[in-house]
ChimeraX commands (.cxc) that place a marker at each C-alpha (Angstrom):
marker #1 position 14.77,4.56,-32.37 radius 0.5
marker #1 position 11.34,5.56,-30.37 radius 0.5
marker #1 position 8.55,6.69,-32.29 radius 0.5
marker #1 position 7.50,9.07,-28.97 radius 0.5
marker #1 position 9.04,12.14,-30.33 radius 0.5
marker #1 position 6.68,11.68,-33.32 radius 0.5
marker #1 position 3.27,11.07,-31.70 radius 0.5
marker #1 position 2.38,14.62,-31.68 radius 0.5
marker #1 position 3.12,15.14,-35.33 radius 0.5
marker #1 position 1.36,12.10,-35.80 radius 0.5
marker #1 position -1.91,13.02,-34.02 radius 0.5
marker #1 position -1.92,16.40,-35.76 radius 0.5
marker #1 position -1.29,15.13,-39.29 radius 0.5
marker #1 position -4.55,12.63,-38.72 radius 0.5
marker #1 position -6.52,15.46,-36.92 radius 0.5
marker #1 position -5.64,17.48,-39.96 radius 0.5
marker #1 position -6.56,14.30,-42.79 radius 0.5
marker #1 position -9.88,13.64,-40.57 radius 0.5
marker #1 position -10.76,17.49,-41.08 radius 0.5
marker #1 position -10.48,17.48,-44.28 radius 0.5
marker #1 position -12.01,14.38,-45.23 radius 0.5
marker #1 position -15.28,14.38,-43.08 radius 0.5
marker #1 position -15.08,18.30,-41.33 radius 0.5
marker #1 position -13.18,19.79,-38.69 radius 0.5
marker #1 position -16.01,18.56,-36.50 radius 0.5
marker #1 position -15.35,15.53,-36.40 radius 0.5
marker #1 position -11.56,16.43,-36.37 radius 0.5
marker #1 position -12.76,17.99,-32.98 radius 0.5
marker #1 position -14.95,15.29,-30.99 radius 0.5
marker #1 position -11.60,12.84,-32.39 radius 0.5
marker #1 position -9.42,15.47,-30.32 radius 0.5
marker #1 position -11.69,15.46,-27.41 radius 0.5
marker #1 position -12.26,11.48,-27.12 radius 0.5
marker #1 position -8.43,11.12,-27.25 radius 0.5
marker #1 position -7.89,13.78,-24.57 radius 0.5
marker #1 position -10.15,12.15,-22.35 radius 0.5
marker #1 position -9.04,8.33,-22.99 radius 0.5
marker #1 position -5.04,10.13,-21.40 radius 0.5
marker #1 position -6.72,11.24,-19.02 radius 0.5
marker #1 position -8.90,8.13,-17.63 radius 0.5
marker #1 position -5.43,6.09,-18.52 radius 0.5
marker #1 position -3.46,8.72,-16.31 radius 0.5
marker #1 position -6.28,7.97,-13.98 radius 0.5
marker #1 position -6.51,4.54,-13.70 radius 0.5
marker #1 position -2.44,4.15,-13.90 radius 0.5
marker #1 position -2.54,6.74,-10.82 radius 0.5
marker #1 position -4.95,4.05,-8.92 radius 0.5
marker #1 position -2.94,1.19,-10.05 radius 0.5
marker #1 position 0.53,2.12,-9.00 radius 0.5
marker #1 position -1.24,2.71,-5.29 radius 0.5
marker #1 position -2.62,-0.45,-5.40 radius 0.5
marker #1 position 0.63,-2.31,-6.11 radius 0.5
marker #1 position 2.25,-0.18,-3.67 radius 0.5
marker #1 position 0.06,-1.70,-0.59 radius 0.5
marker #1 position 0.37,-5.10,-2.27 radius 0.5
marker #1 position 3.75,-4.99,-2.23 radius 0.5
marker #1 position 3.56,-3.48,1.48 radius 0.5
marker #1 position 1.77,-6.48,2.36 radius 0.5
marker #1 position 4.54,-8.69,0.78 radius 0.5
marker #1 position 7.05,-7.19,2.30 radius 0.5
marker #1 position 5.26,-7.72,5.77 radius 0.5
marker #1 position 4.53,-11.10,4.92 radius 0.5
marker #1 position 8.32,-11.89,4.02 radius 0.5
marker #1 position 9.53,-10.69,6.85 radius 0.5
marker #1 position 7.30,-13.06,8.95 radius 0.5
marker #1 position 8.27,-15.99,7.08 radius 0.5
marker #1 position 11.98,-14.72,7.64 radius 0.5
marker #1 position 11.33,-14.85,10.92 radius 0.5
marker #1 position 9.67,-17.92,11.44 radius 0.5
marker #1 position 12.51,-19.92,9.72 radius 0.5
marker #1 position 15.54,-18.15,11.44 radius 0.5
marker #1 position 14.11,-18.22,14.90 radius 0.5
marker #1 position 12.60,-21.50,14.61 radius 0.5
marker #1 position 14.12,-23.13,17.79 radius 0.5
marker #1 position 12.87,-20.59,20.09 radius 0.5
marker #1 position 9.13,-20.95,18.34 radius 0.5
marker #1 position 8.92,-24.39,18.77 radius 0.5
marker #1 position 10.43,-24.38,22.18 radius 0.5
marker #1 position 7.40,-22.24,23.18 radius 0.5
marker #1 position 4.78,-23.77,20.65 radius 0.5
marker #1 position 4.08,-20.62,19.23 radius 0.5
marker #1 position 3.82,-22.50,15.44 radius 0.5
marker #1 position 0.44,-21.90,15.33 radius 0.5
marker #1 position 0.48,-17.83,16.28 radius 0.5
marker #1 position 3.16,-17.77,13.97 radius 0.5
marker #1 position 1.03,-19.70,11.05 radius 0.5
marker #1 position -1.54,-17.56,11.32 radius 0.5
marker #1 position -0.15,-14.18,11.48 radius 0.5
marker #1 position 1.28,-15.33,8.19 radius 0.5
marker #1 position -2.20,-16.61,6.98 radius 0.5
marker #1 position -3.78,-13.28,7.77 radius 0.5
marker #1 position -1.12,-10.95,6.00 radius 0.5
marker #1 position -1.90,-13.59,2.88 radius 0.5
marker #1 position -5.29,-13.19,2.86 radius 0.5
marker #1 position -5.21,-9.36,3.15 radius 0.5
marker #1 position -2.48,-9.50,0.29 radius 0.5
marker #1 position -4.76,-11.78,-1.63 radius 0.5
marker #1 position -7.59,-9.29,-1.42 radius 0.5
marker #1 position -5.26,-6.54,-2.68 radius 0.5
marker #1 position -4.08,-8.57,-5.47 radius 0.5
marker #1 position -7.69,-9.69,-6.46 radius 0.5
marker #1 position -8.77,-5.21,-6.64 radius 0.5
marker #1 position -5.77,-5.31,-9.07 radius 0.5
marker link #1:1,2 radius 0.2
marker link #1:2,3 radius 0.2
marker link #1:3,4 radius 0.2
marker link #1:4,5 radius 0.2
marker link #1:5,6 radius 0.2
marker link #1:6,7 radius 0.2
marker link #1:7,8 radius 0.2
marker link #1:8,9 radius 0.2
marker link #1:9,10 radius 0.2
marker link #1:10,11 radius 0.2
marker link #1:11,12 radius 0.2
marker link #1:12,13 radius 0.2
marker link #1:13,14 radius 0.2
marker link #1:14,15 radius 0.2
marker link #1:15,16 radius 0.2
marker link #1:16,17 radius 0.2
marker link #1:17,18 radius 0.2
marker link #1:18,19 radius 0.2
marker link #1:19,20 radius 0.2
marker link #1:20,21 radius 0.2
marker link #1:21,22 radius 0.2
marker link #1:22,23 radius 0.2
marker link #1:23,24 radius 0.2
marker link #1:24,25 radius 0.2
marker link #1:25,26 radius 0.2
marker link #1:26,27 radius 0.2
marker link #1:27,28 radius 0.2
marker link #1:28,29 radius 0.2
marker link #1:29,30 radius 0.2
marker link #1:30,31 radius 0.2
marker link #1:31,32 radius 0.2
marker link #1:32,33 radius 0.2
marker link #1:33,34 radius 0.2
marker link #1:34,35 radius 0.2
marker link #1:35,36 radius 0.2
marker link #1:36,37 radius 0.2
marker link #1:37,38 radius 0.2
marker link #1:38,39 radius 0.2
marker link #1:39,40 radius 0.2
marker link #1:40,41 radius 0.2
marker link #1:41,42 radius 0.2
marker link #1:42,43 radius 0.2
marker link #1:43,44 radius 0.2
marker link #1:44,45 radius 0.2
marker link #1:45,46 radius 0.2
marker link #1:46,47 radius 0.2
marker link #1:47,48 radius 0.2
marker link #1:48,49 radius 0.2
marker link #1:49,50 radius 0.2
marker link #1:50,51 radius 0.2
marker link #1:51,52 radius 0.2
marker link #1:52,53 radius 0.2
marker link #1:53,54 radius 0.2
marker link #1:54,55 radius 0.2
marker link #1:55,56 radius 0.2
marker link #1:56,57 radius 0.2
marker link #1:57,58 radius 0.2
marker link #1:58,59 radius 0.2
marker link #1:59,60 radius 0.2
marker link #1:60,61 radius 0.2
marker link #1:61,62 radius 0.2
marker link #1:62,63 radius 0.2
marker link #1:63,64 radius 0.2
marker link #1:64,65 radius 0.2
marker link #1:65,66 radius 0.2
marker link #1:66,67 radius 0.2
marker link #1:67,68 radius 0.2
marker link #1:68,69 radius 0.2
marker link #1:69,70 radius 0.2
marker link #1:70,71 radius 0.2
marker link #1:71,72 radius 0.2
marker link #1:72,73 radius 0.2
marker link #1:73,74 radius 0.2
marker link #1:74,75 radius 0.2
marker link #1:75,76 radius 0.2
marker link #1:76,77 radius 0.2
marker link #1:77,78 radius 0.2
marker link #1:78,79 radius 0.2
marker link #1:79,80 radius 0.2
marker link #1:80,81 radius 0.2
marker link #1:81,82 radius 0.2
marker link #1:82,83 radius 0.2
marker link #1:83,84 radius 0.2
marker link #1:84,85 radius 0.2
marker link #1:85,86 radius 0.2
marker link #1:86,87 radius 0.2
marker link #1:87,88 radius 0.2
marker link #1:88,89 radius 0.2
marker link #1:89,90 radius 0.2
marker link #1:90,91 radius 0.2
marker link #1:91,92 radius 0.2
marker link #1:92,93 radius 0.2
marker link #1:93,94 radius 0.2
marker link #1:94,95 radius 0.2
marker link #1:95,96 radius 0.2
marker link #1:96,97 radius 0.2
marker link #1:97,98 radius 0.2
marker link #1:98,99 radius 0.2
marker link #1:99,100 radius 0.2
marker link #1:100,101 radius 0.2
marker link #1:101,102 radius 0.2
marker link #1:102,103 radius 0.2
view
């Protein structure tokens, strides 16, 4: 069973205890710090699903050139392109690297 359905009834009932106990001031600036901690977390979950989207971008890119390194690997060695080929595959790391290190 989730406790989600009871979270409002929850923050109301310790709004309401907090008022009573030390004034419906405080019961107020309690409000307004918890409204403001959602929002910075709907904030900063907004920035990181971005930033795992391009990471995983970046993977996917990165995949793809390892795919294709392995199944066409005749043809790259035939024409010594192992090196292009290396570091194409270095350079889509080290952008997904940085991405990974601003998450």
């Amino acid at each position: 069973m989730s406790i989600l359905p009871a979270s409002p009834f929850i923050v109301i009932v310790c709004l309401v205890l907090i008022g009573i106990s030390s004034g419906w001031v405080y019961s107020l600036i309690t409000l307004l710090v918890w409204v403001i901690c959602i929002a910075i977390q709907l904030c900063i979950n907004t920035y990181q699903r971005k930033m795992k989207a391009a990471e995983a971008k970046l993977s996917d890119t990165r995949m793809k050139l390892v795919n294709d390194l392995v199944s066409g690997i005749r043809t790259i060695k035939s024409y010594a392109w192992e090196n292009h080929c290396l570091s194409q595959i270095k350079k889509t790391r080290a952008a997904q690297y940085k991405e990974l290190l601003k998450f």
